[in-house]
PyMOL commands that place a pseudoatom at each C-alpha (Angstrom):
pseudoatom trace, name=CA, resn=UNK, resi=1, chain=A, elem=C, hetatm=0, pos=[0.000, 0.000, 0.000]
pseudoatom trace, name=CA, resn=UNK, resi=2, chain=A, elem=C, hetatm=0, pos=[1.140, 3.173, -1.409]
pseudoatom trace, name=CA, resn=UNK, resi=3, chain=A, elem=C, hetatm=0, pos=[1.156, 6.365, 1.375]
pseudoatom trace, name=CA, resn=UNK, resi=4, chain=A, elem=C, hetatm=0, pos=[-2.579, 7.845, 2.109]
pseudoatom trace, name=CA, resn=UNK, resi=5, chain=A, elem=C, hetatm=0, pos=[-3.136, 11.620, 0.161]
pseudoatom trace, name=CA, resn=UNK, resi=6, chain=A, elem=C, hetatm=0, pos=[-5.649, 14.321, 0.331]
pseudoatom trace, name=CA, resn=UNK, resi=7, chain=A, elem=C, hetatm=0, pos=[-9.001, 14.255, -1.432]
pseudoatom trace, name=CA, resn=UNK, resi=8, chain=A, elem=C, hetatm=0, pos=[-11.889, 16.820, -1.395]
pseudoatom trace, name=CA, resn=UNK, resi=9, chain=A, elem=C, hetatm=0, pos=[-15.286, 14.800, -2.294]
pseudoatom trace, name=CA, resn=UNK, resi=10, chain=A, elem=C, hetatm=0, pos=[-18.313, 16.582, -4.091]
pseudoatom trace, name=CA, resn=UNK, resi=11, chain=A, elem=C, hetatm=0, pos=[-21.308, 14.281, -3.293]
pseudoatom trace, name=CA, resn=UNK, resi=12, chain=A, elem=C, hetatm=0, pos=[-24.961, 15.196, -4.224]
pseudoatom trace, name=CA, resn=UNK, resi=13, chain=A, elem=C, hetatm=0, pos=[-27.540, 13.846, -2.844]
pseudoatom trace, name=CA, resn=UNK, resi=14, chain=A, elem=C, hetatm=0, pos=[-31.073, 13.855, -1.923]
pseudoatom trace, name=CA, resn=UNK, resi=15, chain=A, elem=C, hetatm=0, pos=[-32.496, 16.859, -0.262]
pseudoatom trace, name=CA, resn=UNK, resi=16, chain=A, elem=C, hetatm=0, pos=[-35.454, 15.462, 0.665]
pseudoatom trace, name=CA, resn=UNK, resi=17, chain=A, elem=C, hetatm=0, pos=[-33.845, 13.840, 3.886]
pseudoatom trace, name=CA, resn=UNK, resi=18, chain=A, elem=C, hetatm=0, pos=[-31.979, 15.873, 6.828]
pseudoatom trace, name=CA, resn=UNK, resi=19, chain=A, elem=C, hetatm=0, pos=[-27.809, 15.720, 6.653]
pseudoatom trace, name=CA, resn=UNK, resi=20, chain=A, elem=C, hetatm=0, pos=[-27.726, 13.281, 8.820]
pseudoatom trace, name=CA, resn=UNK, resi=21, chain=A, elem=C, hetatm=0, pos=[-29.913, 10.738, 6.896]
pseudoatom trace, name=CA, resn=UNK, resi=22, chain=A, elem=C, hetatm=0, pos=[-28.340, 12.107, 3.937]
pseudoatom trace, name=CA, resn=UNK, resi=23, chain=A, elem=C, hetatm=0, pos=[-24.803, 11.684, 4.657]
pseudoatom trace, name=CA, resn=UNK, resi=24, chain=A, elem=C, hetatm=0, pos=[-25.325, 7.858, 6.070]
pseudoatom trace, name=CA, resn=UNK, resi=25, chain=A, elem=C, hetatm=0, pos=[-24.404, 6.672, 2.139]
pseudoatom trace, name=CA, resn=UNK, resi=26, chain=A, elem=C, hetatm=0, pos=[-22.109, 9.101, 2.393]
pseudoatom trace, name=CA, resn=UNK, resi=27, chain=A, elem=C, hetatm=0, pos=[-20.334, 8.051, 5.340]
pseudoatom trace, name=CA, resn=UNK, resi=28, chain=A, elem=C, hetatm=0, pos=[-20.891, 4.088, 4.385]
pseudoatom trace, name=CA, resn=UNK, resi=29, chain=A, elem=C, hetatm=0, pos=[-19.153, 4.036, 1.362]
pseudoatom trace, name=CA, resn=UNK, resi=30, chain=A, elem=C, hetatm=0, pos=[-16.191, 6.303, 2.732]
pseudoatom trace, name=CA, resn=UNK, resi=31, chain=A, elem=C, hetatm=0, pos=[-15.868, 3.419, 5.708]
pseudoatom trace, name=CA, resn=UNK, resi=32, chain=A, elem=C, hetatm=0, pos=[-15.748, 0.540, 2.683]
pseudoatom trace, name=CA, resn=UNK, resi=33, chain=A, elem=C, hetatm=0, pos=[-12.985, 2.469, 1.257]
pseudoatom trace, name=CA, resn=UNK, resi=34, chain=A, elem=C, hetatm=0, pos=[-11.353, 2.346, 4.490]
pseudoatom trace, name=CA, resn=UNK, resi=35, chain=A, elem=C, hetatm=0, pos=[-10.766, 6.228, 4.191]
pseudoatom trace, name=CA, resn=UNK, resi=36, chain=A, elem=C, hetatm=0, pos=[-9.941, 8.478, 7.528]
pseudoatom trace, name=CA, resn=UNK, resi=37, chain=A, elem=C, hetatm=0, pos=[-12.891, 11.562, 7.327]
pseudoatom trace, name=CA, resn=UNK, resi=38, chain=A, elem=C, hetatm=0, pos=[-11.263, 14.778, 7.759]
pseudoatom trace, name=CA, resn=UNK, resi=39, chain=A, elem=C, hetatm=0, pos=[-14.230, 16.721, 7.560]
pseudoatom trace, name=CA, resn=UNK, resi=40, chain=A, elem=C, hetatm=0, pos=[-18.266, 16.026, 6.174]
pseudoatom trace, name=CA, resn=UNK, resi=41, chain=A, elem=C, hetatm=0, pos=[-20.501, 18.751, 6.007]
pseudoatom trace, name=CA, resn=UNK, resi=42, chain=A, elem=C, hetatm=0, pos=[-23.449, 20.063, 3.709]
pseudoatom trace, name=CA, resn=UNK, resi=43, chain=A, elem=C, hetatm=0, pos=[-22.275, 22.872, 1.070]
pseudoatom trace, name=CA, resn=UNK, resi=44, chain=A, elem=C, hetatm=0, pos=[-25.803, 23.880, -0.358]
pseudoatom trace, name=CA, resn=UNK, resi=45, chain=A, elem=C, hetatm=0, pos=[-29.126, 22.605, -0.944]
pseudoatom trace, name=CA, resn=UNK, resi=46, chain=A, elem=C, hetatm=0, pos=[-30.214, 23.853, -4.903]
pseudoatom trace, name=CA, resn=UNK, resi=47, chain=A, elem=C, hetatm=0, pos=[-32.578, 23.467, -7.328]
pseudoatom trace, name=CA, resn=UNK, resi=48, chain=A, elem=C, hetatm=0, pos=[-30.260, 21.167, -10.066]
pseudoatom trace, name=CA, resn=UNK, resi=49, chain=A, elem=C, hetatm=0, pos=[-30.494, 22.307, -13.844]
pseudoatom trace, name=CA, resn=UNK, resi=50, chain=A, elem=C, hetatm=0, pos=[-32.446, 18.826, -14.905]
pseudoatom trace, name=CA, resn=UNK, resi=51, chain=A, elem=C, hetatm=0, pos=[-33.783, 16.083, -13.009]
pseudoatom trace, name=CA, resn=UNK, resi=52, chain=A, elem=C, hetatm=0, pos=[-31.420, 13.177, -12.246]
pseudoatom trace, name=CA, resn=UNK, resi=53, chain=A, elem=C, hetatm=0, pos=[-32.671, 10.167, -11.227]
pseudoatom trace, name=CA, resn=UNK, resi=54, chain=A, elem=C, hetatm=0, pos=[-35.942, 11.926, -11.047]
pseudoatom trace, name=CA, resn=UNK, resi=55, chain=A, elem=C, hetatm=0, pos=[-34.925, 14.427, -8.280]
pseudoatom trace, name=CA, resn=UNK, resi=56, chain=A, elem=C, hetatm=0, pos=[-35.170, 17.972, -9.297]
pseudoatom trace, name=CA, resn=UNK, resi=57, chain=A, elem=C, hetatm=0, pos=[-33.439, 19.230, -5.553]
pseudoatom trace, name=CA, resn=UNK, resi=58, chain=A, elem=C, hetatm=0, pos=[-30.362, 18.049, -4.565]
pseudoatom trace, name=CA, resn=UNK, resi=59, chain=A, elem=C, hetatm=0, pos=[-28.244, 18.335, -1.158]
pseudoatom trace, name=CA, resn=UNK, resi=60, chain=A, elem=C, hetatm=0, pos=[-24.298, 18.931, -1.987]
pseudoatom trace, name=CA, resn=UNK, resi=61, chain=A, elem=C, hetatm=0, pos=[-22.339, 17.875, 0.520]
pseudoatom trace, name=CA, resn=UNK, resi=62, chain=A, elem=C, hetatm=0, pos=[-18.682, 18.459, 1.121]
pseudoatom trace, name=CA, resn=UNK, resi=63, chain=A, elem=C, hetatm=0, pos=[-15.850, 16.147, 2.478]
pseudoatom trace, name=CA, resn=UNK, resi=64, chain=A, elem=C, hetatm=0, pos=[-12.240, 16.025, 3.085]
pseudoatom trace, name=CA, resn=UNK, resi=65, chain=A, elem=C, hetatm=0, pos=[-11.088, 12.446, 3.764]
pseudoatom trace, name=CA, resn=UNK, resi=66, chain=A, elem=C, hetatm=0, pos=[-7.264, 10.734, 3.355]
pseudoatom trace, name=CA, resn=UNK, resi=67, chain=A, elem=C, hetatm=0, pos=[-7.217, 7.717, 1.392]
pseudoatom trace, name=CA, resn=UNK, resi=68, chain=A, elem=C, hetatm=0, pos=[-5.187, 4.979, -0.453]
pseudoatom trace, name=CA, resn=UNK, resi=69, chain=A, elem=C, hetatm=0, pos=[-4.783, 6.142, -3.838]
pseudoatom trace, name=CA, resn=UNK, resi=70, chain=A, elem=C, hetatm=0, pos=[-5.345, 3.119, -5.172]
pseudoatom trace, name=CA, resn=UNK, resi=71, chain=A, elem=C, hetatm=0, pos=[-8.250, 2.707, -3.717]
pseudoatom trace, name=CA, resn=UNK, resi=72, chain=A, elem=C, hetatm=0, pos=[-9.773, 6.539, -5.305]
pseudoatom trace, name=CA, resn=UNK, resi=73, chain=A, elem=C, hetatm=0, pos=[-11.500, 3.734, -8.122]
pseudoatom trace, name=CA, resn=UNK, resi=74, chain=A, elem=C, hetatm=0, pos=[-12.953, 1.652, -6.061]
pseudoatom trace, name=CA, resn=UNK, resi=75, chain=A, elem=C, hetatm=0, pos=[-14.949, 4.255, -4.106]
pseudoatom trace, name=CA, resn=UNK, resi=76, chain=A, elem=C, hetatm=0, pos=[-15.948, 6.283, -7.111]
pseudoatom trace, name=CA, resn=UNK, resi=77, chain=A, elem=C, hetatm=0, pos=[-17.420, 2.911, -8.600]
pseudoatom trace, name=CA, resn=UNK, resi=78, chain=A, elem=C, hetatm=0, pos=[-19.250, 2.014, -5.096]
pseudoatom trace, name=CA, resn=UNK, resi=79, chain=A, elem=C, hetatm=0, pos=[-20.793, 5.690, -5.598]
pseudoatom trace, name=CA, resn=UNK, resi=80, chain=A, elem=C, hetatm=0, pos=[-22.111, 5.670, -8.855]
pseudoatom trace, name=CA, resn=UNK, resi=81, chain=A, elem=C, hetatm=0, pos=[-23.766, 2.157, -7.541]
pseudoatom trace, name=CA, resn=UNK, resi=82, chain=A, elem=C, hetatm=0, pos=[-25.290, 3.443, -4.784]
pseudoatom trace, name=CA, resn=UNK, resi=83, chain=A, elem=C, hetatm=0, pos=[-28.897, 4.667, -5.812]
pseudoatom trace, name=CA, resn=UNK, resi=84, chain=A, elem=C, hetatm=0, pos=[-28.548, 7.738, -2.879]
pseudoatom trace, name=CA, resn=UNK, resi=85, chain=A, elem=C, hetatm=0, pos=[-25.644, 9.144, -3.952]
pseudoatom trace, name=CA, resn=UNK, resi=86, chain=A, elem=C, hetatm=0, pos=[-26.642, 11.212, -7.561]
pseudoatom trace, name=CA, resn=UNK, resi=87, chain=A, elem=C, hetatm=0, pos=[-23.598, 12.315, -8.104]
pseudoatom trace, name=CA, resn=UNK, resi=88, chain=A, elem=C, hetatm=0, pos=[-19.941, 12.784, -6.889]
pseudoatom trace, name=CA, resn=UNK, resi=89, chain=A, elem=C, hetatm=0, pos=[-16.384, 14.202, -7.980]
pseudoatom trace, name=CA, resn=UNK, resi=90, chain=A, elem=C, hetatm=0, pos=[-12.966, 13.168, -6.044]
pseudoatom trace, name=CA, resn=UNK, resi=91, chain=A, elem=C, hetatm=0, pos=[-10.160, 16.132, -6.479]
pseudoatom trace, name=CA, resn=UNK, resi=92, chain=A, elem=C, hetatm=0, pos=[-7.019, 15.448, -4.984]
pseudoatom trace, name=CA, resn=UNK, resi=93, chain=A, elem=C, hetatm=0, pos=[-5.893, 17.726, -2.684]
pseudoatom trace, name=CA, resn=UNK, resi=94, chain=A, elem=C, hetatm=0, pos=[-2.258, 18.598, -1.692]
pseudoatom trace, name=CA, resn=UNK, resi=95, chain=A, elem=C, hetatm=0, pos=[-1.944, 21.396, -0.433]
pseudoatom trace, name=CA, resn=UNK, resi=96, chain=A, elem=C, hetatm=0, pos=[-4.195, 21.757, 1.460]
pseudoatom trace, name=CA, resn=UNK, resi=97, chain=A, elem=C, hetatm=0, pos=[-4.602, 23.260, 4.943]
pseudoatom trace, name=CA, resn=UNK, resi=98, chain=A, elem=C, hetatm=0, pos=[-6.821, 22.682, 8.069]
pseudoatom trace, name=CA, resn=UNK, resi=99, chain=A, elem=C, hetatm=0, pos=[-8.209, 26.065, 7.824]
pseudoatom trace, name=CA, resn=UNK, resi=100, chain=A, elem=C, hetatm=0, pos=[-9.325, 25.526, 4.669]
pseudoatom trace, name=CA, resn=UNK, resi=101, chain=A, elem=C, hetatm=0, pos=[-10.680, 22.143, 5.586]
pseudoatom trace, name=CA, resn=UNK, resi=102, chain=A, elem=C, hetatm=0, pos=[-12.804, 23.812, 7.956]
pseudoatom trace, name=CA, resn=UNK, resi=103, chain=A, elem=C, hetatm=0, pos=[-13.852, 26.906, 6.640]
pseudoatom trace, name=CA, resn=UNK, resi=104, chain=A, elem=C, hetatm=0, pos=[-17.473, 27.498, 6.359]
pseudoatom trace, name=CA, resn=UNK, resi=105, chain=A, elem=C, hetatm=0, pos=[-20.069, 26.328, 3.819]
pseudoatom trace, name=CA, resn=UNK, resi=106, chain=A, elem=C, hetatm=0, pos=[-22.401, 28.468, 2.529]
pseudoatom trace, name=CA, resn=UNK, resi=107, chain=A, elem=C, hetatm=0, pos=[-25.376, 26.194, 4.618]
pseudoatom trace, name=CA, resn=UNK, resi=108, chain=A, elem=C, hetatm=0, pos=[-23.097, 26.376, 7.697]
pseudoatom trace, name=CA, resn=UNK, resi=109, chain=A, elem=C, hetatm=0, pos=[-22.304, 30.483, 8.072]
pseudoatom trace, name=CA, resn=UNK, resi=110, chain=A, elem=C, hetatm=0, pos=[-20.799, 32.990, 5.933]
pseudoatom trace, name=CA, resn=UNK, resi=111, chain=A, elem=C, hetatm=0, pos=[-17.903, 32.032, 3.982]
pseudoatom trace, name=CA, resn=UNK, resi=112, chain=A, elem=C, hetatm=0, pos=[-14.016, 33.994, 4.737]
pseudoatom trace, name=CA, resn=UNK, resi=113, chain=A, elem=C, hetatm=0, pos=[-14.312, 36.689, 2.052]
pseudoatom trace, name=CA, resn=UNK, resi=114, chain=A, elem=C, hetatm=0, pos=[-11.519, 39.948, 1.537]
pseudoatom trace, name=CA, resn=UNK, resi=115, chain=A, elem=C, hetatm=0, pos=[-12.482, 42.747, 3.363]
pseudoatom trace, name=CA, resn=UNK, resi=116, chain=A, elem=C, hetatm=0, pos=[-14.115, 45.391, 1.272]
pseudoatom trace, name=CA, resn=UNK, resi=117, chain=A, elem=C, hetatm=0, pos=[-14.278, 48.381, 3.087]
pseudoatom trace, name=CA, resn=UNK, resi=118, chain=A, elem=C, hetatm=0, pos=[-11.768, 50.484, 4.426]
pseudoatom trace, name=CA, resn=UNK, resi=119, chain=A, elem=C, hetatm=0, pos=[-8.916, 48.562, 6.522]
pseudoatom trace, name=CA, resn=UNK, resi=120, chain=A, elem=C, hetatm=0, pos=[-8.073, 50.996, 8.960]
pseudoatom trace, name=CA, resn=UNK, resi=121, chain=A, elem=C, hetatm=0, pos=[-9.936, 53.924, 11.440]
pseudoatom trace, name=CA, resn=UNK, resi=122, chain=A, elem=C, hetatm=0, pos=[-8.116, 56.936, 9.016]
pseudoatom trace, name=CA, resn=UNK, resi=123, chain=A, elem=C, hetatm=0, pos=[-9.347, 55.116, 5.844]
pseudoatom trace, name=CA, resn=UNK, resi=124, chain=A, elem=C, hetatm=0, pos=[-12.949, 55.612, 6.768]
pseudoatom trace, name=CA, resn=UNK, resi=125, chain=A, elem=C, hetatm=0, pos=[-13.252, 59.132, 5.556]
pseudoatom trace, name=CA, resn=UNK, resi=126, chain=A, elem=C, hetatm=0, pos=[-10.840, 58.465, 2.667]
pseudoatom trace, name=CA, resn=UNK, resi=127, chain=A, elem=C, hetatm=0, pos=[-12.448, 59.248, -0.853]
pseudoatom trace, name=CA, resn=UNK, resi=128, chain=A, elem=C, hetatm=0, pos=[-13.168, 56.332, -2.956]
pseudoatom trace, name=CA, resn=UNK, resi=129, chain=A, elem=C, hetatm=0, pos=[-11.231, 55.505, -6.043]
pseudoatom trace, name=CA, resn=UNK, resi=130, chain=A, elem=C, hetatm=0, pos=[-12.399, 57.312, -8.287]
pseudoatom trace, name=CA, resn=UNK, resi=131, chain=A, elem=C, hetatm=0, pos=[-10.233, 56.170, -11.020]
pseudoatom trace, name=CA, resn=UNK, resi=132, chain=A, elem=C, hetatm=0, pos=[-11.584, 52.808, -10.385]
pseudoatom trace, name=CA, resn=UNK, resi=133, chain=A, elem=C, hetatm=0, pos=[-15.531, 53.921, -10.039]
pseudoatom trace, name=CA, resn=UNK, resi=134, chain=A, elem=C, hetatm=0, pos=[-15.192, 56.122, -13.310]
pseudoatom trace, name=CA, resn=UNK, resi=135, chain=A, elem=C, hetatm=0, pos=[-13.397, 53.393, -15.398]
pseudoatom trace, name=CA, resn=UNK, resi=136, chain=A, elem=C, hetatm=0, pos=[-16.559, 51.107, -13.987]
pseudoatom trace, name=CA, resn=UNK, resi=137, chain=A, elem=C, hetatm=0, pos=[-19.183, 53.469, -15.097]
pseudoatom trace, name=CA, resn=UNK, resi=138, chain=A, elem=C, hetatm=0, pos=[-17.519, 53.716, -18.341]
pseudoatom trace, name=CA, resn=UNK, resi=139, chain=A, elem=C, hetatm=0, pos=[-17.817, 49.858, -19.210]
pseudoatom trace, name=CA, resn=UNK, resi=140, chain=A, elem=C, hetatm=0, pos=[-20.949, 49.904, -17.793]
pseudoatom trace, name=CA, resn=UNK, resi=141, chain=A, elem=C, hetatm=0, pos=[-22.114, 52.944, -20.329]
pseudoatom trace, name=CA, resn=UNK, resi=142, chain=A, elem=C, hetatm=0, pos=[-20.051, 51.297, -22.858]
pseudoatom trace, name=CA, resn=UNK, resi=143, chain=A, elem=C, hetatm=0, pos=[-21.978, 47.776, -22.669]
pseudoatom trace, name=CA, resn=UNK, resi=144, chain=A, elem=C, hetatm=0, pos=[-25.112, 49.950, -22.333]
pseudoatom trace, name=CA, resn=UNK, resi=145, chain=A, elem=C, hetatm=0, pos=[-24.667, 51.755, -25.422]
pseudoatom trace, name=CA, resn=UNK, resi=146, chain=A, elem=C, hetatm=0, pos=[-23.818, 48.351, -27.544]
pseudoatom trace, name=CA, resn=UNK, resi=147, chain=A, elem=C, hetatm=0, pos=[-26.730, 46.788, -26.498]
pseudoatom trace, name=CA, resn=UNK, resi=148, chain=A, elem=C, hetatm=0, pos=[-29.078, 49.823, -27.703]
pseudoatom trace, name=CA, resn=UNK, resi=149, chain=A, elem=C, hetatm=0, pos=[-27.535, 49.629, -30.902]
pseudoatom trace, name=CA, resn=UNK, resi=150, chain=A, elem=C, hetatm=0, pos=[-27.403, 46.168, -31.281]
pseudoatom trace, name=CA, resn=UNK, resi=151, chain=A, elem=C, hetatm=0, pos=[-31.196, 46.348, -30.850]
pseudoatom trace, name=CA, resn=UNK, resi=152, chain=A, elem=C, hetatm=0, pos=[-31.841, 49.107, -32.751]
pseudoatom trace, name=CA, resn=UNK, resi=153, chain=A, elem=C, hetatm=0, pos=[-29.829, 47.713, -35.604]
pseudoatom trace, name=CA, resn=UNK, resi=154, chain=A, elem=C, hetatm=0, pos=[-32.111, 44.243, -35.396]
pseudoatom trace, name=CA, resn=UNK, resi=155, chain=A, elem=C, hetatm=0, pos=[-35.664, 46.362, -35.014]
pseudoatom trace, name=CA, resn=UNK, resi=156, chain=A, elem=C, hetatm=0, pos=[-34.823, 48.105, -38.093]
pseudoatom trace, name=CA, resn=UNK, resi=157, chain=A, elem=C, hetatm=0, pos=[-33.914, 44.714, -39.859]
pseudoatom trace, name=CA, resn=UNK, resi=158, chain=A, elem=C, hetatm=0, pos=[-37.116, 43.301, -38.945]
pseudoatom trace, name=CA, resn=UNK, resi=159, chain=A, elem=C, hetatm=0, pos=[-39.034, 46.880, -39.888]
pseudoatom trace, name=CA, resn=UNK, resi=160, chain=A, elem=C, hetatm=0, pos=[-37.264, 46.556, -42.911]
pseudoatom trace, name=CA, resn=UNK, resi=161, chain=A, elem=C, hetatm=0, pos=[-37.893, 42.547, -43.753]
pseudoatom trace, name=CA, resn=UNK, resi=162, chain=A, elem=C, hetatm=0, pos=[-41.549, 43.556, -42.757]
pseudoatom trace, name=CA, resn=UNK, resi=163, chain=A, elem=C, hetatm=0, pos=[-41.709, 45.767, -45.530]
pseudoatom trace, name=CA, resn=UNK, resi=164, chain=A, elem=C, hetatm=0, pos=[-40.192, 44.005, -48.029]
pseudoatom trace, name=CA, resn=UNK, resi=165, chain=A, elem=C, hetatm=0, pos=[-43.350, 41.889, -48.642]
pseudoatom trace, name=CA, resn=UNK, resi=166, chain=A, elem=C, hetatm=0, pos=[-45.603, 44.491, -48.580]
pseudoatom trace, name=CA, resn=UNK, resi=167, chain=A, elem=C, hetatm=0, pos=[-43.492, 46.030, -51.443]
pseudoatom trace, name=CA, resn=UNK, resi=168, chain=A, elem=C, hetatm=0, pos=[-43.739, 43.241, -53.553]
pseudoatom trace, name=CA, resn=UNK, resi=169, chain=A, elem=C, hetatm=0, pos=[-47.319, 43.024, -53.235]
pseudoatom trace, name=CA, resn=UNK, resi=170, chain=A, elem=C, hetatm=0, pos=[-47.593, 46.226, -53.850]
pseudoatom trace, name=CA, resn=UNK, resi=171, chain=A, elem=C, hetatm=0, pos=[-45.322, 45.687, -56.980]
pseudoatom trace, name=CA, resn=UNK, resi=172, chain=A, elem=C, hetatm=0, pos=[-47.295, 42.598, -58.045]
pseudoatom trace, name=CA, resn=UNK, resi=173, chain=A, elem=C, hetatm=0, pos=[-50.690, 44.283, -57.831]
pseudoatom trace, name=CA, resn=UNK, resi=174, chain=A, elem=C, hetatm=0, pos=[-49.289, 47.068, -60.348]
pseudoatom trace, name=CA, resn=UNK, resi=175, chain=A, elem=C, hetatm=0, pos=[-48.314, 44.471, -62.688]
pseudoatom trace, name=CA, resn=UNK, resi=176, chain=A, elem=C, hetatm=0, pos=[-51.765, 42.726, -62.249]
pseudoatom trace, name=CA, resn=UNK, resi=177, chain=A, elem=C, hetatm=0, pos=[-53.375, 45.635, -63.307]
pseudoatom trace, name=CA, resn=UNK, resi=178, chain=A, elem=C, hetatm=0, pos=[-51.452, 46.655, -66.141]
pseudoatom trace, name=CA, resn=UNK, resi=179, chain=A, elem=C, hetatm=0, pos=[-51.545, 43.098, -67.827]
pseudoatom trace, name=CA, resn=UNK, resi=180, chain=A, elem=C, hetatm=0, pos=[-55.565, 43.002, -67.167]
pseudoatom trace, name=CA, resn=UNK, resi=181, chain=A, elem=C, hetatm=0, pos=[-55.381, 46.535, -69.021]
pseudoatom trace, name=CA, resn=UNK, resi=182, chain=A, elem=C, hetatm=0, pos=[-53.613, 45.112, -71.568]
pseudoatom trace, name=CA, resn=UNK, resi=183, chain=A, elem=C, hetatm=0, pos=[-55.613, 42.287, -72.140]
pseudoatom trace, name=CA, resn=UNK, resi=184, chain=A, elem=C, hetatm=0, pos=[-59.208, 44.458, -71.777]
pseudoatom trace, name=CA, resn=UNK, resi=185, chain=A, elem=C, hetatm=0, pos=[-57.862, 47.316, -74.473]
for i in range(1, 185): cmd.bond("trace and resi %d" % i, "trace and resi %d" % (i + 1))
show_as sticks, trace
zoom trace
């Protein structure tokens, strides 16, 4: 046996149960892989883009576990058998630190994220970047602008492929008339 490594596991799952019932699969085929759990806890409960398996929910849950890598195979086949586990991806993971191991899901508290606001007590009545917020409102006018001629430039199209027909009909009434002239003179 080769030295146990790092892995991060995706799992989704049903929603319909609490973690606890949820994560039993979970947990049981982690045990059959003879892994050592780091960390198992749910990331997010979501509405998934199609039905699979015929659930349209699905519970993601989130673990960190150390395990033979020879024995990564075996565990992602015993989840895609198990009919309570929808779907799962196995990173490995390195580098990886117990802080991050245990930072917060988005279903168990707000998430680590880089301060925003200003740093320091003196920084509070500092003026904004300006440079920044300007070159911002620019894009933002920018985008703005290409989308009103973009649609502009496709209403006209379609004013002008509406009139098109008319035109012709117009053109092919003329020529109906002169020819029944024709024919009654």
């Amino acid at each position: 046996m080769s030295e146990n490594k790092t892995y991060e596991g995706m799992f989704l799952v049903d929603s319909g149960k609490d973690f606890q019932a949820a994560s039993e699969p979970i947990n049981t085929v982690l045990e059959r892989s003879e892994t050592e759990v780091l960390s198992l806890r749910p990331w997010e409960e979501r509405r998934l883009a199609y039905p699979i398996r015929g659930q349209k929910r699905g519970l993601y849950v989130l673990a960190y576990f150390k395990a033979d890598p020879e024995r990564i195979g075996q565990l992602e086949r015993d989840c895609q058998l198990n009919e309570d586990i929808l779907r799962v991806l196995i990173l490995r993971r390195d580098r990886i630190t117990d802080e991050e191991i245990h930072t917060e899901t988005p279903t168990t508290g707000t998430r680590s994220k880089p301060p925003t606001g200003p740093r320091d007590a003196h920084e509070k009545d500092a003026p904004a970047d300006t440079e920044t917020t300007e070159a911002k409102t620019t894009v933002e006018a920018e985008t703005i602008a290409e989308a009103e001629t973009t649609a502009e430039a496709a209403a006209s199209d379609a004013q002008a492929d509406n009139q098109e027909p008319a035109d012709r009909s117009q053109a092919g009434a003329e020529r109906d008339s002169e020819s029944s002239q024709d024919t009654g003179a």
